[in-house]
C-alpha positions in Angstrom: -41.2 135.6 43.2 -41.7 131.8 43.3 -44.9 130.0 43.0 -46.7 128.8 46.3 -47.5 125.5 46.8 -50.7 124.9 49.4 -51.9 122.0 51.0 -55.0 121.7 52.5 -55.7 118.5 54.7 -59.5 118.1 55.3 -60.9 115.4 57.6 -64.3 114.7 57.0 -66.7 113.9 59.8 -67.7 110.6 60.3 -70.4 109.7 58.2 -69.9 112.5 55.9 -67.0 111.3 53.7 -69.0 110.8 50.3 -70.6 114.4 50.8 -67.2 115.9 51.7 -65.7 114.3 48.2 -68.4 115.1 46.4 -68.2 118.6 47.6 -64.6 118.6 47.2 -64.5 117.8 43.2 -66.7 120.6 42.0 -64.6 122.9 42.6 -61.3 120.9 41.2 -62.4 122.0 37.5 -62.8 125.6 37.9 -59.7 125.8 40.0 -57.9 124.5 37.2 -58.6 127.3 34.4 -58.1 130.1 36.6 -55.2 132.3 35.7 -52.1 131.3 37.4 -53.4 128.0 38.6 -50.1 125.6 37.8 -51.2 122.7 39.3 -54.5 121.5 41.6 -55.1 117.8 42.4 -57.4 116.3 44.8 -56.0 113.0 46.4 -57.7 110.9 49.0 -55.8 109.1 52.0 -55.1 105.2 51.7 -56.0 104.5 54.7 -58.3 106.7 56.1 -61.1 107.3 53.4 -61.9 110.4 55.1 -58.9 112.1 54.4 -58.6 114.6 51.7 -55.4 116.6 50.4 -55.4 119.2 47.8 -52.1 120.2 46.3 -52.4 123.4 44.6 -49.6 125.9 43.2 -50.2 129.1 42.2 -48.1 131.4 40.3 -48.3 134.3 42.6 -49.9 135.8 45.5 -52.2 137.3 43.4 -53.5 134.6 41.5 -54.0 133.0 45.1 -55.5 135.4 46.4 -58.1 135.9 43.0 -58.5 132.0 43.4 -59.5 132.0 47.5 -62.1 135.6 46.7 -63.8 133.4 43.6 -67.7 132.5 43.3 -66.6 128.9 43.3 -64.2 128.4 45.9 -66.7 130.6 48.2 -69.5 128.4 47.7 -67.1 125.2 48.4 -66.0 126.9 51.9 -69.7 127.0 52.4 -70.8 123.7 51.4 -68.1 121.9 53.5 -68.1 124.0 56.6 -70.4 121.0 58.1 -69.2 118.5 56.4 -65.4 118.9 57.8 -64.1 117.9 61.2 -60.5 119.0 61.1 -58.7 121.1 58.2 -55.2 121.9 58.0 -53.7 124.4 55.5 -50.0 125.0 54.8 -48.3 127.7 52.5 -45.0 126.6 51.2 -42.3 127.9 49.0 -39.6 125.6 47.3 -36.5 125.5 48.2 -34.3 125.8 45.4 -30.4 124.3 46.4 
């Protein structure tokens, strides 16, 4: 099987953008050296400061799935479910021509 690319589109509410990032790149590191993580970037939107979009691939469904049952990225649903107005998630596969 292919990896799986997400993105997750978070929109912050207004007047919580700073908490939303700050919240948002705590759990960037530990993302990173879980098993099957290939790739997980934070970026913010150019023009709307509020926007966030992580890019993540994964290696398999499994090391998805071990990634979205961890401590950390439980306790970063948690500590942005206020803090978010509006968040968007998309699984995609590549498509290899």
């Amino acid at each position: 099987m292919s990896p799986i690319t997400i993105t997750a589109i978070l929109t912050a509410k207004p007047g919580r953008e700073e908490q939303l990032y700050q919240e948002l790149i705590q759990v960037i590191t530990p993302s990173r050296r879980e098993k099957g993580c290939i790739e997980y970037s934070l970026h913010q939107s150019l023009g709307n400061k509020g926007t966030f979009v992580f890019y993540e691939t994964w290696g398999s469904e499994e090391a998805l799935a071990s990634h979205t049952d961890s401590e950390h990225y439980n306790r970063y649903r948690q500590n942005t479910e206020t803090l978010v107005e509006k968040r968007e998630v998309c699984r995609l596969q590549k498509v290899d021509l």
